[in-house]
C-alpha positions as CSV (number, residue, x, y, z in Angstrom):
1,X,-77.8,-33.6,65.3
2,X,-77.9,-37.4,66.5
3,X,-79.2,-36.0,70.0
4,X,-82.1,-34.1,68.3
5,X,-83.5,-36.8,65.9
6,X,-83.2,-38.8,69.4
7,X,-85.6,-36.4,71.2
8,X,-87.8,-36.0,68.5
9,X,-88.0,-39.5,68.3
10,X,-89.1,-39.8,71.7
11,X,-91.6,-36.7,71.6
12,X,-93.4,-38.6,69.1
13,X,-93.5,-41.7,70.8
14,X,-94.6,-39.9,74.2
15,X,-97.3,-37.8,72.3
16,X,-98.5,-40.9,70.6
17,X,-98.6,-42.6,73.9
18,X,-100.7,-39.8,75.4
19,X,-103.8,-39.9,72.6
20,X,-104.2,-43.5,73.6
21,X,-104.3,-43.1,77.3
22,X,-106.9,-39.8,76.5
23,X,-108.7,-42.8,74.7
24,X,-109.3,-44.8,77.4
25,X,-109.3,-42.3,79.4
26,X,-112.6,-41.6,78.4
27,X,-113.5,-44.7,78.5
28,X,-112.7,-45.2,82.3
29,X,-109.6,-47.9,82.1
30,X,-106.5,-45.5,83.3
31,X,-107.0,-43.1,86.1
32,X,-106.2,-39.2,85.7
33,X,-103.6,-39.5,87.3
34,X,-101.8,-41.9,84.5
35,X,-102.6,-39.4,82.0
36,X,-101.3,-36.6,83.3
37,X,-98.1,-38.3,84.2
38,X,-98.1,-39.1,80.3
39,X,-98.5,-35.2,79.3
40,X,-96.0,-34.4,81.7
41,X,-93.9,-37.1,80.0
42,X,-94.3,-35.4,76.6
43,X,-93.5,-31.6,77.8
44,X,-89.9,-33.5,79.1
45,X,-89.7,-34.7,75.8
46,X,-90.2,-31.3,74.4
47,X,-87.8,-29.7,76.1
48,X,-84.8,-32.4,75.2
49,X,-85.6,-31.4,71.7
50,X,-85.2,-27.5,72.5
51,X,-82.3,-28.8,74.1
52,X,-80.8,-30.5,71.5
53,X,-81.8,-27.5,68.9
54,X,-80.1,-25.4,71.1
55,X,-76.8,-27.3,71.2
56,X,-77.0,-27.7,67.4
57,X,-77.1,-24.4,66.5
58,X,-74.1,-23.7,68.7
59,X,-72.1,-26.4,67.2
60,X,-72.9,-24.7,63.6
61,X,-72.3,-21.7,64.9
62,X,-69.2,-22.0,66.9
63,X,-67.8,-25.6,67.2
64,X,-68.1,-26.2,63.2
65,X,-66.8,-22.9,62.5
66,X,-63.7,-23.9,64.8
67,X,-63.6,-27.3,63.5
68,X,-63.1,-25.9,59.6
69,X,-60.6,-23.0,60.8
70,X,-58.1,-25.7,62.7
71,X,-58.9,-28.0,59.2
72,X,-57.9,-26.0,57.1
73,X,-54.6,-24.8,59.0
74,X,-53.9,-28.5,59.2
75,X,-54.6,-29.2,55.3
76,X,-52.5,-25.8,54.5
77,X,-49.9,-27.1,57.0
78,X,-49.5,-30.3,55.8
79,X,-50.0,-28.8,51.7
80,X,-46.3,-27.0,52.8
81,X,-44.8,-29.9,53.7
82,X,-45.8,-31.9,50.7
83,X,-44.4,-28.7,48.9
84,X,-40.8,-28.8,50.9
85,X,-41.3,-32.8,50.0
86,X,-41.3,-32.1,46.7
87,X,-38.9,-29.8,46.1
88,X,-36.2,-32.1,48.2
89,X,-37.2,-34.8,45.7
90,X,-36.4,-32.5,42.3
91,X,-33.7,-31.8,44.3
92,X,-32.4,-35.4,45.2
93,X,-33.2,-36.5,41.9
94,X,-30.9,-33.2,40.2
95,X,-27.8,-34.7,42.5
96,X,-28.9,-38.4,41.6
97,X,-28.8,-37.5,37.9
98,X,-25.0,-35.5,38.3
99,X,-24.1,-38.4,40.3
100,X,-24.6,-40.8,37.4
101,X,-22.9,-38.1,35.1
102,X,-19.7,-37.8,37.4
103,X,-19.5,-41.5,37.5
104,X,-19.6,-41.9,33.6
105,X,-17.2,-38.8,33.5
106,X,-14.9,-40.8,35.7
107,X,-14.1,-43.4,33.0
108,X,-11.1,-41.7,31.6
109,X,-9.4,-43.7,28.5
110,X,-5.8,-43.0,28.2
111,X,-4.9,-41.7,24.8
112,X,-1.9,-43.8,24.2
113,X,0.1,-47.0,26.1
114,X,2.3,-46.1,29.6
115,X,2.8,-45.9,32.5
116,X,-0.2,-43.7,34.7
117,X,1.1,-41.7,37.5
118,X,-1.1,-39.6,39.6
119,X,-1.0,-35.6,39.0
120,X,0.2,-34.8,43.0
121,X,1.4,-32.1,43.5
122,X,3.5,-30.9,46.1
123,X,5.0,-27.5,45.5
124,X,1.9,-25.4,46.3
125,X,1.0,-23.9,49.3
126,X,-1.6,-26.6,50.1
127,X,-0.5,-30.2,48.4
128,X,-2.3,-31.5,45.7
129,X,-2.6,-35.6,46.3
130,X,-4.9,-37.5,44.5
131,X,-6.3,-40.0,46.6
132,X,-9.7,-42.0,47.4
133,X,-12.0,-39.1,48.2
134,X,-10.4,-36.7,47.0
135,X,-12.4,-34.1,45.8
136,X,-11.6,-33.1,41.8
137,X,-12.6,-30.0,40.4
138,X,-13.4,-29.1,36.8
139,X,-10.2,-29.7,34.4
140,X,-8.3,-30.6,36.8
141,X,-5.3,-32.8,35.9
142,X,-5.9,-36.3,37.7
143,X,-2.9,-38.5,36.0
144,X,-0.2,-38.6,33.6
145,X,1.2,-40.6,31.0
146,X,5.2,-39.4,31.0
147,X,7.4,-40.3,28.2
148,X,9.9,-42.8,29.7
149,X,12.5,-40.7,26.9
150,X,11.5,-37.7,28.0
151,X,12.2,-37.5,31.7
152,X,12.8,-34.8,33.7
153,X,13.5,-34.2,37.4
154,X,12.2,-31.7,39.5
155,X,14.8,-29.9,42.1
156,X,15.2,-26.8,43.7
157,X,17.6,-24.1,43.7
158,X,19.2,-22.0,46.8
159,X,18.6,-18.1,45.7
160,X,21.9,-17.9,47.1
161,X,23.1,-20.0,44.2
162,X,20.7,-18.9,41.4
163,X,22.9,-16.3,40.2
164,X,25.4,-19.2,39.0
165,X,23.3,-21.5,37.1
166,X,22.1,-21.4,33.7
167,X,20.1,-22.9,31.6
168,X,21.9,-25.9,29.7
169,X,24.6,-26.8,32.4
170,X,25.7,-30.4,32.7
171,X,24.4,-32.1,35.9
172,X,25.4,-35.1,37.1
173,X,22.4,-37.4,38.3
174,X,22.8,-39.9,41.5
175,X,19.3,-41.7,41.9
176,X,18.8,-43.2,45.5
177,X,17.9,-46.6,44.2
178,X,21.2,-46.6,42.5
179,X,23.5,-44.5,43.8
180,X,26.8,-46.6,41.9
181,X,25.4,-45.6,38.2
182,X,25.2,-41.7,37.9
183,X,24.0,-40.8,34.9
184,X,24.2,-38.0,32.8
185,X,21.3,-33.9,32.7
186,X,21.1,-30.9,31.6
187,X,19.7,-27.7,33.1
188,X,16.5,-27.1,31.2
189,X,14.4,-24.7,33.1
190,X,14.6,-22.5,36.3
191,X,11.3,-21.0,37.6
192,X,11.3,-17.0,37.7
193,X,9.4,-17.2,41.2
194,X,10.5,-18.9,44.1
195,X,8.1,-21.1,45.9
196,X,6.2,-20.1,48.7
197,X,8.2,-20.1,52.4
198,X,6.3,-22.7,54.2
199,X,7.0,-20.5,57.7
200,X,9.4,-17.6,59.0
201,X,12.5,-18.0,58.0
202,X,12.8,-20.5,55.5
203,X,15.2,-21.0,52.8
204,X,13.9,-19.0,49.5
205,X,13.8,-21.6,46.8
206,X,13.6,-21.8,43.4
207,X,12.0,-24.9,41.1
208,X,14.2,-26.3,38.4
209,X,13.6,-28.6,35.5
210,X,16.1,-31.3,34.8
211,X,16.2,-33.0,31.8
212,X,17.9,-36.7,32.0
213,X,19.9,-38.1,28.9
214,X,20.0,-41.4,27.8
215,X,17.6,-42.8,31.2
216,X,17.8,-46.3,32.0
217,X,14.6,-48.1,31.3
218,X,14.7,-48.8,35.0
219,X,13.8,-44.8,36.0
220,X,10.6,-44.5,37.1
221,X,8.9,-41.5,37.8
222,X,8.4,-40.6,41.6
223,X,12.0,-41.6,42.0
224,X,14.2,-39.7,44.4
225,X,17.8,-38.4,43.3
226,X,20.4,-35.9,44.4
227,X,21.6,-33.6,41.3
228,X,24.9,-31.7,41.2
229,X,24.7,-28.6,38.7
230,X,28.2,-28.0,37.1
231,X,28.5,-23.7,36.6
232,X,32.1,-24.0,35.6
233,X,34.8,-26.1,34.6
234,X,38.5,-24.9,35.0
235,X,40.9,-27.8,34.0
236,X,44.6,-27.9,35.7
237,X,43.9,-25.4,38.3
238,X,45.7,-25.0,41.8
239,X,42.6,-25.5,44.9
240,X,43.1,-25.3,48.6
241,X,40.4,-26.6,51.1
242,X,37.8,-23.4,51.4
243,X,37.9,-23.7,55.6
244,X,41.8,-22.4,54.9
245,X,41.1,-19.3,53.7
246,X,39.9,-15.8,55.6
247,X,39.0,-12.8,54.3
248,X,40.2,-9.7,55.8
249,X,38.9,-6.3,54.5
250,X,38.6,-7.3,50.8
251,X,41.7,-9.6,51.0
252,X,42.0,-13.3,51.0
253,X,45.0,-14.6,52.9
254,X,46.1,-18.1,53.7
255,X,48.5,-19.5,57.1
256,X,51.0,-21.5,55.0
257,X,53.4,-23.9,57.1
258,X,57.5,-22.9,56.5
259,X,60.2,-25.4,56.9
260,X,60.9,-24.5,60.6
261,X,57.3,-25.4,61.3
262,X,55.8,-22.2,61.5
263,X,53.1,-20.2,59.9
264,X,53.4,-17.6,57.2
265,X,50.5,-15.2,56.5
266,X,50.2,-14.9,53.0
267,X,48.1,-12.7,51.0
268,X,46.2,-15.1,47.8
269,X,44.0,-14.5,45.1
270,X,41.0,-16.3,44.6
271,X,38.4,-17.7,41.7
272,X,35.2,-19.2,41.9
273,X,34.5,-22.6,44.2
274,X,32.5,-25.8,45.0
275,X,31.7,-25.2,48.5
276,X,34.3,-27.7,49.1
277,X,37.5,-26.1,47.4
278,X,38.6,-22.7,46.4
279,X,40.6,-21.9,43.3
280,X,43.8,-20.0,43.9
281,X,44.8,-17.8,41.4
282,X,48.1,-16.0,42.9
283,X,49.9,-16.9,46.0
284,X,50.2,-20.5,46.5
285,X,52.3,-23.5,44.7
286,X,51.2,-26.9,44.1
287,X,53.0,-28.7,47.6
288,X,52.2,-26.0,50.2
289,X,50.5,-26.9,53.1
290,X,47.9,-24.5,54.6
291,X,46.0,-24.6,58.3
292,X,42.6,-25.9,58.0
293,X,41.8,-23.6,60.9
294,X,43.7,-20.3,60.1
295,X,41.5,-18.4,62.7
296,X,43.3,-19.9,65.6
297,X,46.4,-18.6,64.4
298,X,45.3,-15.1,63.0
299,X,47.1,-13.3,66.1
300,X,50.5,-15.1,66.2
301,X,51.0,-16.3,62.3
302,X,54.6,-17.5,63.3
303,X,54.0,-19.4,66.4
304,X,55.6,-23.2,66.8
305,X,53.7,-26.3,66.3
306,X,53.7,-28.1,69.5
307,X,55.5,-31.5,69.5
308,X,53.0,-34.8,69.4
309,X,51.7,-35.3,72.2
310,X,51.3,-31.6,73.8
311,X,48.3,-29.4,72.7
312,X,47.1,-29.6,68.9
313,X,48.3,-27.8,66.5
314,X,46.0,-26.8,63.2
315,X,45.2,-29.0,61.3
316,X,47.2,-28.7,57.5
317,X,46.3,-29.7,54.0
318,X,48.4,-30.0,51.2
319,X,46.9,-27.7,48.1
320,X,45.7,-30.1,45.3
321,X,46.2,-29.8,41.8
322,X,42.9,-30.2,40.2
323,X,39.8,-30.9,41.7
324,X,35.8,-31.2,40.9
């Protein structure tokens, strides 16, 4: 459009050129020849203006139509991406604003004066610890207050040896931090399930709820101990080391060492034990002294014991009395 304003411009200033040479023209001061060169000038200055018409009706037709299209593509383009900006910014303000309602939820006022211990948890499949970045979810037990009168002690149970506890049996207590004072539980609770075998093979286990009587203000929870669950108490019983007896076909028998320092195979009764020491019912008397390793002599029960000195004989105990 600037080109044909241009031209015109210069059409007019050619043509007004020409009327003053034809002026003195006719007046004899410019030769022909100056004024044709002048008309000649003008028709140049025509055609630039054609020219320039030409190439302005081509931009409106084709450039300006081209122009808008890729204008308006960018406008639409950058229209989505204000959109998208948008939207991330409801969004970031949405997580800004349950930000600032986690961190006031994270003010937690304990209800009464204690001791805070953190809610881990160990006994499922995938341990529970509550740590810096940990991520909490909704109700989720965070920290506890215990009742320092109230404690308990968490321990587990062989399911070869569930079938002879029961709830309220005594336990004696040893904590690790001071192994010289035991002190005095009860059986409170066994879990119906076992926990979950942590790979092939393992022991099955069952969780079990202590309850600790008369603790020391020095028990703290978190605290490691080693319990022993009493199932039975026999007072004033004969018991013989549990390694000393065999069991053949239903019946218990014991090697028991004669005066002439041999072995007798004797047939006994037994009753329940400790893992340490049987109790025999029928077949032994307070004094005897069994083999520790009756299996070595199960062939021969009457073979000598070697003098000192020559090959070892098995080892003997004498029975005890009482025991644990």
């Amino acid at each position: 459009e600037a080109d044909l304003l241009t031209a015109k411009s210069l059409v007019k200033s050619h043509a007004d050129t020409l009327e003053h040479l034809q002026k003195m023209y006719r007046k004899g001061f410019v030769s022909r020849l100056q004024l044709e060169t002048q008309r000649e000038n003008v028709e140049i200055a025509n055609k630039s203006v054609r020219v320039a018409q030409i190439k302005l009706e081509a931009l409106l037709k084709f450039t300006r139509a081209k122009s808008i299209a890729a204008f308006k593509a960018d406008i639409a383009k950058q229209q989505a991406v204000l959109t998208a900006a948008e939207r991330k910014l409801d969004l970031s303000r949405q997580k800004l604003s349950d930000l600032t309602q986690q961190k006031a939820n994270c003010r937690i006022l304990a209800p009464k004066a204690g001791q805070v211990v953190y809610a881990n948890d160990y006994e499922r499949r995938e341990n529970v610890v509550i740590e810096e970045g940990a991520e909490i979810r909704q109700r989720q037990v965070v920290l506890r207050l215990p009742d320092p009168t109230q404690m308990r002690i968490a321990a587990k149970i062989n399911d070869s040896k569930l079938n002879r506890v029961d709830v309220g049996n005594t336990v004696r207590i040893v904590l690790d931090i001071d192994p010289d004072l035991p002190l005095e539980g009860e059986l409170a609770e066994v879990n119906p399930f076992p926990f979950p075998r942590r790979w092939h093979g393992a022991p099955i286990e069952y969780g079990a709820k202590i309850r600790v009587k008369n603790p020391p203000k020095s028990l703290r929870p978190g605290q490691r101990a080693k319990v022993h669950i009493f199932v039975d108490s026999q007072p004033d019983v004969l018991q013989a080391p549990i390694q000393s007896v065999v069991e053949r076909d239903g019946k218990y028998y014991c090697l028991v060492k004669r005066d002439d320092r041999t072995w007798q195979l004797r047939e006994v009764e037994v009753g329940s034990n400790n893992d340490s020491f049987v109790v025999v019912e029928k077949g032994l008397a307070v004094g005897d002294q069994v083999a520790l390793n009756p299996e070595l002599l199960w062939e021969d029960s009457t073979r000598d014991i070697p003098e000192p000195g020559k090959d070892a004989a098995p080892e003997a105990a004498d029975v005890a009395r009482t025991g644990p």
